[in-house]
C-alpha positions as CSV (number, residue, x, y, z in Angstrom):
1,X,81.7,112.6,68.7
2,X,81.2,110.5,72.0
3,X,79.5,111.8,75.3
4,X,82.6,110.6,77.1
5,X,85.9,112.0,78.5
6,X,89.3,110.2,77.9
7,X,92.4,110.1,80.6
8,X,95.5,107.9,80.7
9,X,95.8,106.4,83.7
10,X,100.1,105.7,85.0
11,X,102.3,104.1,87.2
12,X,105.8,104.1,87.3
13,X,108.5,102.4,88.9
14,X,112.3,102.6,88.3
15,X,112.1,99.6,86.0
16,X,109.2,100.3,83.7
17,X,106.3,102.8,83.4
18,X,102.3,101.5,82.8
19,X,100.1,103.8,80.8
20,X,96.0,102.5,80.1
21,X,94.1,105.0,77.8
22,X,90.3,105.0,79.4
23,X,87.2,106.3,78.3
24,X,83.9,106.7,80.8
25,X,81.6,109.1,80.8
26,X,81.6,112.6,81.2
27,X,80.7,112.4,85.4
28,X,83.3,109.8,85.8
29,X,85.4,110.0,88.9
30,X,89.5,109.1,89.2
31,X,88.2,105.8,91.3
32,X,86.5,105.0,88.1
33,X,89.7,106.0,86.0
34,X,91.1,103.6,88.0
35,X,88.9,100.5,88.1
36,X,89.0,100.4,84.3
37,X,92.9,100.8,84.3
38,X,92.9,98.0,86.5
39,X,90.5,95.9,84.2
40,X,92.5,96.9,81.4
41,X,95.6,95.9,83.0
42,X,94.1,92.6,83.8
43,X,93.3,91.8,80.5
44,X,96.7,93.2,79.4
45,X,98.6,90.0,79.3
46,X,96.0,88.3,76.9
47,X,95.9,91.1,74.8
48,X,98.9,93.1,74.9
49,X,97.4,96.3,75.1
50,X,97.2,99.1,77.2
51,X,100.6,98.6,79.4
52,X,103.7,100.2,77.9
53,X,107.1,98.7,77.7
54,X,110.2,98.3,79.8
55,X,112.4,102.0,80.0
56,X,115.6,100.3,79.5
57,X,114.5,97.3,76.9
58,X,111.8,98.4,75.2
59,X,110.0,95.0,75.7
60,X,106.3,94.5,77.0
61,X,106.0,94.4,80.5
62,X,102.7,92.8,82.6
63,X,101.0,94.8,85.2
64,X,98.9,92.1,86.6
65,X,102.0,90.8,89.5
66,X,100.7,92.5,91.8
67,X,102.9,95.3,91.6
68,X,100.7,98.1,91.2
69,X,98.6,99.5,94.6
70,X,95.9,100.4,92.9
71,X,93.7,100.5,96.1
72,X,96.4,101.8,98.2
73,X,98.7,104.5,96.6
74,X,97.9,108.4,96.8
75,X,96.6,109.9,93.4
76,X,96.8,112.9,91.9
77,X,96.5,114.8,87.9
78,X,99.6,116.3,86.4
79,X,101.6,116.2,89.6
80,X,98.4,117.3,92.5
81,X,97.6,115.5,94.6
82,X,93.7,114.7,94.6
83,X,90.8,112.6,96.4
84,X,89.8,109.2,94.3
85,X,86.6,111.2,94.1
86,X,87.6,114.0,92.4
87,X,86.1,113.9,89.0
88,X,88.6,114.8,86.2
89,X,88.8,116.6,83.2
90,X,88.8,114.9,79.8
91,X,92.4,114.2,78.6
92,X,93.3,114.4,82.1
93,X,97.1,112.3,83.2
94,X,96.2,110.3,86.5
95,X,98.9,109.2,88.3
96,X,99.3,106.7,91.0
97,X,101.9,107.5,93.5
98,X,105.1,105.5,95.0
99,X,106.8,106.5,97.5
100,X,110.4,108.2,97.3
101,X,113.1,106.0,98.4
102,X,114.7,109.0,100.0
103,X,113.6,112.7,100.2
104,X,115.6,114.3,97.3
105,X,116.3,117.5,99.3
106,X,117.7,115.6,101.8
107,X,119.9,113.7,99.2
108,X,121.3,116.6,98.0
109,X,121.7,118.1,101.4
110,X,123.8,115.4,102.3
111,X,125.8,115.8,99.2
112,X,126.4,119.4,99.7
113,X,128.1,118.6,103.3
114,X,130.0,116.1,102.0
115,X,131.4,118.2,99.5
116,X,131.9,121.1,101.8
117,X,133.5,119.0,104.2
118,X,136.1,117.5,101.3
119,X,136.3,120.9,99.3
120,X,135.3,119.8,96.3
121,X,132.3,121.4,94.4
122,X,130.5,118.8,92.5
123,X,128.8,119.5,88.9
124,X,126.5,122.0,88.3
């Protein structure tokens, strides 16, 4: 039995989703969760392991482009938001944010007007 707590550290886009499986110990904080999901995405394309595959393909996908802002995208565990000092719970999901293309309420605001004005319900 280890001293340690596990997490899985992800990022999503529309394209692909990353997932890195870390293990620190037990007064680890999410910036630490992160810096060892960004090591471990670094050595990724070497090793293959840690980064899951493409959504629509299946096929291994690199995280070191650039792509991810680890230093700069809000954080949060199973869907709350939380500080990069927060220390998390082991098995913990830590997510890094992107931002939303557009507000989905807004979306489907728009959608409902649009239908209202052509009388036409869309699917429920």
């Amino acid at each position: 039995m280890s001293s340690g707590k596990r997490c899985t550290v992800v990022y999503a886009t529309r394209e692909r989703q990353f997932l890195w499986e870390v293990e620190l110990g037990a007064a680890a904080s999410i910036a630490d969760a992160l810096a060892a999901a960004r090591r471990a995405a670094a050595a990724a394309p070497a090793s293959g392991a840690g980064v899951q595959a493409d959504a629509g393909t299946g096929a291994i996908a690199g995280a070191s482009d650039g792509a991810i802002p680890w230093d700069s995208a809000p954080v949060g565990i199973f869907g709350e938001l939380r500080e990069r000092s927060d220390v998390y719970a082991d098995g913990d999901r830590i997510e890094l944010y992107r931002p939303l293309r557009r507000d989905p309420r807004e979306r489907r605001r728009e959608r409902v007007q649009r239908e209202r004005r052509t009388g036409r319900a869309g699917p429920r």
